[in-house]
C-alpha positions in Angstrom: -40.8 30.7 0.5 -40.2 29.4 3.7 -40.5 25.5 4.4 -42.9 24.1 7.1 -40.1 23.6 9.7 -38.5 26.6 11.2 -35.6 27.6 9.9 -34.5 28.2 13.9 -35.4 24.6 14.4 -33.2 23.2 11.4 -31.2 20.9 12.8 -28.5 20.8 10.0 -27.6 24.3 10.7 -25.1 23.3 12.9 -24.4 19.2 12.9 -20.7 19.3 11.8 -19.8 20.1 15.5 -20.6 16.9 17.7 -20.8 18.6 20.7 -23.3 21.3 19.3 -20.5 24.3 20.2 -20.1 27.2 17.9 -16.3 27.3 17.5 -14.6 29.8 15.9 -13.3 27.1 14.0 -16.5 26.1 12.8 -17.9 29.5 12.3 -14.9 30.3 9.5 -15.6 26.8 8.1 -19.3 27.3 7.9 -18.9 31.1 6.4 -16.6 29.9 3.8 -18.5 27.0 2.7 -22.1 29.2 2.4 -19.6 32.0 0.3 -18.5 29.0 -2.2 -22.1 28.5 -2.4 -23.2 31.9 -3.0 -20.4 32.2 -5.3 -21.8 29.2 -7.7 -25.5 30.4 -7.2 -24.8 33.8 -8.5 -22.4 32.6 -11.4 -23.8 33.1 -15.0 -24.6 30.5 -15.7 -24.8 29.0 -12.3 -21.6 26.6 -11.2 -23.6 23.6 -10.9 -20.0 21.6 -10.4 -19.5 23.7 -7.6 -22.5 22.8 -6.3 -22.3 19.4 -6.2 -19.0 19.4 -4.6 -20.5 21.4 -2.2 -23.3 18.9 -1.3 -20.8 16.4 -1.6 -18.1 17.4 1.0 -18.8 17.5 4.9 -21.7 19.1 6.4 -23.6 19.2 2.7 -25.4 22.4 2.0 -25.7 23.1 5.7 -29.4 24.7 6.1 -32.8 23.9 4.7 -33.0 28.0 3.7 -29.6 27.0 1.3 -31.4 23.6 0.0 -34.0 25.7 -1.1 -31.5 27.5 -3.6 -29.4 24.9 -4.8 -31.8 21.6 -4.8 -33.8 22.8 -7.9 -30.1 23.8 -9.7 -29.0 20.6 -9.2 -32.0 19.0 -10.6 -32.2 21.8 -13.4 -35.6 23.0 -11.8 -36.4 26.6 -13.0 -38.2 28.0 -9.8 -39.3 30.5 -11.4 -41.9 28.2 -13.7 -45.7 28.1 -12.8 -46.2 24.8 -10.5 -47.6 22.0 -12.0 -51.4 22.0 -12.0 -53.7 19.1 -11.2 -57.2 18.2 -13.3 -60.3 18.4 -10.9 -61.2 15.5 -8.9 -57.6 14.0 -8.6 -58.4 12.0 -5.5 -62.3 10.4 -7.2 -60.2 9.5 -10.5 -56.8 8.1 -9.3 -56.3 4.3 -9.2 -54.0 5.3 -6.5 -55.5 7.5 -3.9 -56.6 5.1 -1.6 -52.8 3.1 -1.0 -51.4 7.0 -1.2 -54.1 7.9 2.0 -53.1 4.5 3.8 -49.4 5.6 3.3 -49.8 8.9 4.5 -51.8 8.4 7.4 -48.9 6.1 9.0 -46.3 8.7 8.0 -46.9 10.3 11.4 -43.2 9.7 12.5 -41.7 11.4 9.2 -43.2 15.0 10.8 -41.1 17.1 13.2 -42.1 16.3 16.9 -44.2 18.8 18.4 -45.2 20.0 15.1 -49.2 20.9 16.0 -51.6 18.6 14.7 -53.6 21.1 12.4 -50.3 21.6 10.6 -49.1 18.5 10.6 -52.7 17.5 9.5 -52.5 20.3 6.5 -48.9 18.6 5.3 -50.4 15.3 4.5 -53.0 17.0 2.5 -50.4 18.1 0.6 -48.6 15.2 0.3 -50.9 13.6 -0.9 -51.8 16.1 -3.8 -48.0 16.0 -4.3 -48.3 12.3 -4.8 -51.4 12.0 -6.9 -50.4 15.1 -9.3 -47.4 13.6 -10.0 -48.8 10.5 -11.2 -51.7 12.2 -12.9 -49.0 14.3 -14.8 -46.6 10.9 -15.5 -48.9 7.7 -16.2 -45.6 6.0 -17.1 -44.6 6.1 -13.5 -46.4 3.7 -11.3 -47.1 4.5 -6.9 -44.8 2.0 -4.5 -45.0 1.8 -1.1 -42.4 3.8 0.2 -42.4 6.7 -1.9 -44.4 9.1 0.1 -41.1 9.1 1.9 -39.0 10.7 -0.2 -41.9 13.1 -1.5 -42.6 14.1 2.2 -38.6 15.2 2.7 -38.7 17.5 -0.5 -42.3 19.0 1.3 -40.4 19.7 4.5 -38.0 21.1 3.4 -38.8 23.3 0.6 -42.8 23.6 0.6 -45.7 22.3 -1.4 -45.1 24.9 -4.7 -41.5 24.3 -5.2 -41.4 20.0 -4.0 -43.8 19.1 -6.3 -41.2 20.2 -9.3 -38.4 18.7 -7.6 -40.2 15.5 -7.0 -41.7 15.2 -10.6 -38.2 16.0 -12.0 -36.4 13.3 -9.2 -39.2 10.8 -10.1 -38.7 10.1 -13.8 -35.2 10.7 -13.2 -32.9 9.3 -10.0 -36.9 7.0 -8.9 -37.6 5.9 -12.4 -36.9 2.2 -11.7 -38.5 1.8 -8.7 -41.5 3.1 -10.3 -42.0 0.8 -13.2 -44.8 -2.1 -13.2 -42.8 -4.4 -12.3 -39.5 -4.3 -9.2 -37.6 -6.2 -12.0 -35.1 -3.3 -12.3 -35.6 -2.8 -8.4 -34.2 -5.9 -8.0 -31.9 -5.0 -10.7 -30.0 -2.6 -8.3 -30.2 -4.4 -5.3 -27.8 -6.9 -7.4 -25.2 -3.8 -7.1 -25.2 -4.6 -3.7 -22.8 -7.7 -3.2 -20.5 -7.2 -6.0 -19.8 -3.8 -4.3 -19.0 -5.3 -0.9 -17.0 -8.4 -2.4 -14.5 -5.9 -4.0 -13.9 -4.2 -0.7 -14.1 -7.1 1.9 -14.6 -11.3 -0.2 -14.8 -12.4 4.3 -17.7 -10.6 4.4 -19.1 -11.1 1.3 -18.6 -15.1 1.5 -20.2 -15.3 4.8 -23.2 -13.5 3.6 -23.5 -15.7 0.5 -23.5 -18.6 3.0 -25.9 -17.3 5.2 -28.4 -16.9 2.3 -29.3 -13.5 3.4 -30.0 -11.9 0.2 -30.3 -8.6 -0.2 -33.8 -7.5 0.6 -32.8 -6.1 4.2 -31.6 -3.2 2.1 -34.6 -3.2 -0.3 -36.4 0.0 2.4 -33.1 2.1 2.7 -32.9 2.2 -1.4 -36.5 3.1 -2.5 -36.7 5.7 0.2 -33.4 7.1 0.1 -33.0 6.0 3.8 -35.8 8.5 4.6 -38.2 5.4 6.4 -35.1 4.2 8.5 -33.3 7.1 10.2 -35.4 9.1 12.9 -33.6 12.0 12.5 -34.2 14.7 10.4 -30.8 16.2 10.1 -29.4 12.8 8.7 -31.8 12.2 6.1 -30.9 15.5 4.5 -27.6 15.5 4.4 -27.8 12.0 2.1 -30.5 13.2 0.1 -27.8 16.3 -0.6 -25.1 13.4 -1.4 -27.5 11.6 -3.4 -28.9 14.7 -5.8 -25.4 15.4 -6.2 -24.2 12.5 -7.4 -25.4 9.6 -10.0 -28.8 8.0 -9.1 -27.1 4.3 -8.4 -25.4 6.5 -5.4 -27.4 4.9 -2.7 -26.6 1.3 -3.6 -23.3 2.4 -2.5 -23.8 3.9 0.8 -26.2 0.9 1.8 -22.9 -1.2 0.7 -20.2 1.3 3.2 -23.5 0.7 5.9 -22.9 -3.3 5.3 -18.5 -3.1 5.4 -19.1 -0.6 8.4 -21.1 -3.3 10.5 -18.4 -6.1 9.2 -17.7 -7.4 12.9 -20.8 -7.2 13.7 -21.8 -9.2 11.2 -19.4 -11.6 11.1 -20.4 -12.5 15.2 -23.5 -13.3 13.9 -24.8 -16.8 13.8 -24.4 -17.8 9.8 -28.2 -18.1 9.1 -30.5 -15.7 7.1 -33.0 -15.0 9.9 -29.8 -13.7 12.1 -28.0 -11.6 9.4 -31.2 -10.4 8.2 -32.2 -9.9 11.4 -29.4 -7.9 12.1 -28.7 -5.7 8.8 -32.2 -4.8 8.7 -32.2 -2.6 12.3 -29.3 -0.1 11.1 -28.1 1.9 13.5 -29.0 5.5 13.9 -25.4 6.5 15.6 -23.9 5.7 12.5 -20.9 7.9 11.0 -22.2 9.4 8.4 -20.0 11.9 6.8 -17.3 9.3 6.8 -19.5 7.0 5.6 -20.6 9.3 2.6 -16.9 10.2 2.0 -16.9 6.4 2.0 -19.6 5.8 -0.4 -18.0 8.4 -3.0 -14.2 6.3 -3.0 -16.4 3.5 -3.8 -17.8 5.3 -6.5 -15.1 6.2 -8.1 -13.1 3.1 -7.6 -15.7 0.8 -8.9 -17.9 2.8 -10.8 -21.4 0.9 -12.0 -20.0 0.7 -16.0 -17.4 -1.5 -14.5 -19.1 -3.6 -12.2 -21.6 -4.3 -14.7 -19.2 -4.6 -17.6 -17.6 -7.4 -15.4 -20.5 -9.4 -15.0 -21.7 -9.4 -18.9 -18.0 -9.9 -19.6 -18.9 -13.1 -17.5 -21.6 -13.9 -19.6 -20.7 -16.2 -22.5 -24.3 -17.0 -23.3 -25.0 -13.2 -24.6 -22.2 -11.4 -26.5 -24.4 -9.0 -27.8 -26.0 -7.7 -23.8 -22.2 -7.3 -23.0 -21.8 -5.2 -25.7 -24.2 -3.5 -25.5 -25.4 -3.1 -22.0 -26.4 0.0 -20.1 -26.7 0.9 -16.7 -30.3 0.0 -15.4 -30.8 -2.4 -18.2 -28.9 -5.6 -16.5 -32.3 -7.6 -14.8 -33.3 -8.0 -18.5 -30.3 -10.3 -19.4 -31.6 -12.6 -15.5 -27.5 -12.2 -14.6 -26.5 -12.2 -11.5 -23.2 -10.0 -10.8 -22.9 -10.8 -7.4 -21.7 -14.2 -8.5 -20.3 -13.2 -11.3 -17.9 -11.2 -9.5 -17.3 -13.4 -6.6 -15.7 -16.4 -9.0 -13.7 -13.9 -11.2 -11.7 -12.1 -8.4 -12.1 -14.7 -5.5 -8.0 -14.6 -4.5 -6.9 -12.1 -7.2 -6.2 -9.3 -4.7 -6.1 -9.3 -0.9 -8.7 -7.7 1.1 -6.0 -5.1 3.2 -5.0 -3.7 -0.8 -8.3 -3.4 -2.0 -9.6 -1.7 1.0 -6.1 0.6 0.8 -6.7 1.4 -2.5 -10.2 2.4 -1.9 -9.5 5.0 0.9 -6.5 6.2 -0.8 -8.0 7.9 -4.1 -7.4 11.5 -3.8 -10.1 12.9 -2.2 -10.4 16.4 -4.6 -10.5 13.7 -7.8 -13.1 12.2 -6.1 -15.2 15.2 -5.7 -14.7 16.8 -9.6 -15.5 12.9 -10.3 -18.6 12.5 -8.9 -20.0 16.6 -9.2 -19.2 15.8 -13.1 -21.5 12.7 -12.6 -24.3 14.9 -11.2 -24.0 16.8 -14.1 -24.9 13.9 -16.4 -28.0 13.9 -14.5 -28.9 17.4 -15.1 -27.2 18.5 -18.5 -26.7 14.8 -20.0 -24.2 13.9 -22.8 -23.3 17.6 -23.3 -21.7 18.1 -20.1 -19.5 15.2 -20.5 -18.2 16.2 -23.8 -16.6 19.6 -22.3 -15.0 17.3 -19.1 -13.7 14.5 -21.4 -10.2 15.3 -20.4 -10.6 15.7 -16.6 -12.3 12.3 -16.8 -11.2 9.8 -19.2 -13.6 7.5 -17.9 -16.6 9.3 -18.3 -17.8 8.9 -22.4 -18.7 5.3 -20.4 -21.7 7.2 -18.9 -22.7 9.3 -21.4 -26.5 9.3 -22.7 -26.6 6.3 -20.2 -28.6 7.0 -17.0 -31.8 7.7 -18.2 -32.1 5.9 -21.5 
């Protein structure tokens, strides 16, 4: 099924060259990389690991016609399932439908320029039927503002049928805690946020903490995977490629290599909230961004979310029994705060220029059977990570613990 752009107008088909030039260079480096691909999609049973190292390394799956194929794998999607299907009168019975139109009609910006208006018109019908069915079909999972963003990428790019599976599967899955009642465990995540930067760069960190800035500036690029901030298409893509591959905390991280990345920038500001926030919340749209998901990954691996949370209820004398016990997604219950945490127990216990050395350093093929093992949590759970024990000693920390 084709998707509603066109796949001569997919502009990820050829962003790894800068200058827009088909190399022969590139041409051998694209071929090989789609022949990897082809090579995991037609493996009994399909080499899921492979495919998450794909979407992983540079240039991601490449095309919107090879995100078609591999999106639903690594979301364990069987495409060849019935769609779900909606009650009658979805839009007169949902407590939703009226925010979920509002939302949509200002989406305009999220559709391809030039896209004709009956078209683009018929899309946010479906969006919203996307939306509403998903809900109808979950009543634990509750609309936010925001989320017609990531539900309108999956529409783009792979049609009505096939999106509304992937987004009901991403939804109670990678988007559960942003769709809960409350943004308790919204806020929850956001707390990532400064403990990830202080272990990289305490300057930076410290001068945020003085400047009171919080870390709300960051609260749009998590709950719509970026989707609401970057204008162009081919970017937004390539990080929701990242992020399907990889554990569902993943964007916490890249919105933390965003923060290091603008460090001078930041540091030249005046040390207020309204200026930092001012500044953090415009992000940049020249940005560097498969460094920055290379990045985002060494992060990952060197300071996984088990660790940075087991060091804040490590922290926490009041609760032996949360330390013990605590999972992933679970922290805002216990009301700690781990940016603090961390910032008193490893204020001076390492230099900045080591930290950061260590970071970029990690072998970069560990990194990638690191994290693809990760997105296999996702997809397969506990099982997967009891075959890998030995190429990952770390990860028994993980298991049975993303989606409790």
């Amino acid at each position: 099924m084709a998707s509603p752009r066109a796949q001569g107008d997919d502009p990820t088909s050829s962003h790894w060259d800068d200058d827009g030039a088909e190399t022969a260079g590139f041409n051998a480096k694209r071929k090989k990389k789609v022949a990897k691909i082809y090579q995991a999609l037609n493996s009994d049973p399909t080499d899921v690991a492979a495919l998450r190292r794909m979407a992983i390394s540079e240039g991601g799956l490449l095309t919107d016609e090879m995100r078609r194929k591999v999106w639903p794998k690594l979301l364990n999607v069987n495409t060849s399932d019935p769609p779900p299907v909606s009650g009658e009168n979805l839009r007169q019975m949902s407590k939703d439908y009226q925010q979920v139109l509002l939302d949509v009609r200002r989406s305009l910006r999220r559709f391809p320029p030039g896209m004709p208006k009956e078209q683009r018109e018929g899309l946010q019908e479906e969006l919203i039927d996307i939306i509403l069915l998903v809900l109808e079909r979950n009543p634990q999972l509750h609309y936010y503002q925001g989320y017609h963003d990531i539900v309108v990428t999956f529409l783009l790019v792979v049609g009505e049928r096939l999106a509304t599976s992937l987004v009901e599967k991403v939804s109670t899955h990678h988007l559960r805690d942003f769709m809960d009642p409350t943004m308790d465990n919204t806020k929850h995540i956001l707390n990532y946020l400064m403990p990830i930067i202080d272990q990289v760069n305490p300057e930076l960190h410290d001068f945020m903490q003085s400047a009171e800035v919080g870390t709300i500036f960051a609260l749009s690029w998590l709950i719509t995977w970026f989707g609401h901030v970057l204008s162009d298409f081919r970017h937004v893509v390539r990080l929701y490629d990242f992020f399907l591959a990889c554990h569902p905390l993943m964007p916490i991280y890249f919105a933390a290599v965003i923060v290091l990345y603008r460090e001078e920038e930041v540091l030249d500001c005046d040390c207020d909230m309204a200026s930092v926030h001012h500044l953090l919340s415009q992000i940049p749209q020249d940005l560097p961004y498969e460094m920055l998901i290379s990045r985002a990954g060494d992060l990952f691996v060197q300071f996984p979310p088990s660790r940075l949370a087991w060091e804040a209820a490590a922290q926490q004398q009041a609760n032996k029994t949360a330390a013990s016990t605590f999972k992933d997604f679970e922290l805002a219950s216990t009301q700690q705060r781990p940016d603090m945490v961390l910032r008193q127990r490893f204020r001076g216990l390492l230099r900045t220029e080591t930290r950061a050395k260590d970071v970029l350093t990690k072998p970069r093929t560990n990194r990638f059977v690191k994290l693809a093992v990760m997105g296999l949590t996702v997809a397969l759970g506990a099982a997967a990570l009891a075959m890998m024990k030995s190429a990952l000693e770390w990860a028994p920390k993980f298991q049975l613990q993303l989606f409790p």
